[in-house]
N, C-alpha and C positions, 0 to 999 in steps of 0.2 A: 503494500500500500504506500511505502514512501516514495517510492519511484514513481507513483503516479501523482505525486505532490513537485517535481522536478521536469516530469515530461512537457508541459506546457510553457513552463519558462525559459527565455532566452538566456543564454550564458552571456556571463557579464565578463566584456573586454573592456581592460584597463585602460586607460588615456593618459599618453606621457604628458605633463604639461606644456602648456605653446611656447616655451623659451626654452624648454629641455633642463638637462641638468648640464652643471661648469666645471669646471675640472678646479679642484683645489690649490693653492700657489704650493705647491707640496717645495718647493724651489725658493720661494722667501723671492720672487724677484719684485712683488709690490710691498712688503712688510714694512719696508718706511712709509710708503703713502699709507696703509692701516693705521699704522701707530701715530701718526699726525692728524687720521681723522680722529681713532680713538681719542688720543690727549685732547683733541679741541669738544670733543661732545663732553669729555670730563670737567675740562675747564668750564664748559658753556652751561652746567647741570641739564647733558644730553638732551640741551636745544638744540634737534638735529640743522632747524632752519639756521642758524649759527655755524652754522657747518658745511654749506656746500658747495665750497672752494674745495675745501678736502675732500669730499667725498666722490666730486665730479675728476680730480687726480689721481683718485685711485683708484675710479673707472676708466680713465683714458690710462692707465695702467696696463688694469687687467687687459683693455684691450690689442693696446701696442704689444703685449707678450702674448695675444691669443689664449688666454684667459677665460673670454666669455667673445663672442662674436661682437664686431662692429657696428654701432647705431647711429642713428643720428641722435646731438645732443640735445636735439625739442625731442623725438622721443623719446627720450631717458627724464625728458625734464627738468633740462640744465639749458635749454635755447637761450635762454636770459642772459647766462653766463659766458655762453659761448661766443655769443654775440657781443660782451661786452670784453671778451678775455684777451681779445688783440692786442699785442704786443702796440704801445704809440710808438711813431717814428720819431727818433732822437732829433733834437734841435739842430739845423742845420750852421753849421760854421760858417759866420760872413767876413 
């Protein structure tokens, strides 16, 4: 009788999430941008909005080392930053 409590129902396929999973810095090669944002959410009593100069760092990190795949930073949610993080051109010499 239990199998006929089973036979009607569909089997349930598991769904990887839409961004997948990332591979761990197993390598330490973003561990100073971590620790820069860590220290700053410490110092900030983990006002993360306080924080996302670091945090956008140690995603353009992860990324430049292939980390996590590359997005744009409006969709990460740093357009603001990215747009405003341009290097100014140095005073020119007259």
């Amino acid at each position: 009788m239990s199998q006929a409590v089973f036979s009607g129902s569909k089997a349930f396929k598991p769904k990887p999430p839409d961004k997948g999973s990332f591979p761990l810095d197993h390598e330490g090669e973003c561990k100073i941008n971590m620790e820069s944002y860590m220290k700053c959410l410490s110092d900030n009593k983990y006002d993360n909005s306080k924080c996302r100069l670091e945090a956008k760092d140690y995603l353009d990190c992860r990324m430049r080392n292939e980390l996590m795949a590359k997005e744009p930073w409006t969709k990460l949610g740093y357009g603001d930053i990215a747009a405003n993080a341009a290097p100014e051109a140095a005073p020119s010499a007259k």
